[in-house]
C-alpha positions in Angstrom: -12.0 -58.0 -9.8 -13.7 -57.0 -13.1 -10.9 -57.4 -14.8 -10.6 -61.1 -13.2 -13.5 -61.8 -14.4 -13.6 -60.7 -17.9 -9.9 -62.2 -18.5 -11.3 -65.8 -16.9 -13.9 -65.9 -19.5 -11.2 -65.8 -22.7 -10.5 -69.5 -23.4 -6.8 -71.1 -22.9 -6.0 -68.8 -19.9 -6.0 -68.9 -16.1 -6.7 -66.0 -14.0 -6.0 -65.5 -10.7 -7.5 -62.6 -8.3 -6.5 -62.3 -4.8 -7.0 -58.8 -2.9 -5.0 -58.0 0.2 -6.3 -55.7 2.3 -4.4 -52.8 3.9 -1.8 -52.4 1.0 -1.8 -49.7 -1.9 -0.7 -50.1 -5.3 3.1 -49.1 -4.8 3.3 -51.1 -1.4 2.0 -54.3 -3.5 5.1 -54.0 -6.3 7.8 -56.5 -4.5 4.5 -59.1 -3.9 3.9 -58.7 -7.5 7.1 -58.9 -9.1 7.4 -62.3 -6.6 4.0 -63.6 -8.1 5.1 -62.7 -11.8 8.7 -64.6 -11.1 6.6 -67.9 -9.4 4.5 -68.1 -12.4 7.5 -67.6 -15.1 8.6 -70.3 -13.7 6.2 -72.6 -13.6 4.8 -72.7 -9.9 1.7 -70.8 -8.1 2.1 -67.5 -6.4 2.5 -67.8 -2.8 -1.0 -67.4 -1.0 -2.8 -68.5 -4.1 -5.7 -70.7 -3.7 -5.3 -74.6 -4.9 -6.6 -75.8 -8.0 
């Protein structure tokens, strides 16, 4: 979340944070690499919160 926050106060970017409980940092690679691919393309991560 710190990191969040520090990134969302550079200009030109958006920053995203969503935490999802019960999963580790291995278990949260295929939701990742999903969420990296939706924004490469142009649309929001599943889940994310609208803007």
């Amino acid at each position: 979340l710190e990191t969040a926050r520090a990134l969302a106060a550079l200009p030109g970017l958006r920053v995203g944070f969503r935490r999802v409980e019960g999963e580790t940092h291995g278990s949260m690679v295929p939701a990742a690499v999903a969420d990296a691919l939706a924004l490469a393309s142009g649309r929001m991560p599943a889940g994310s919160p609208p803007t």
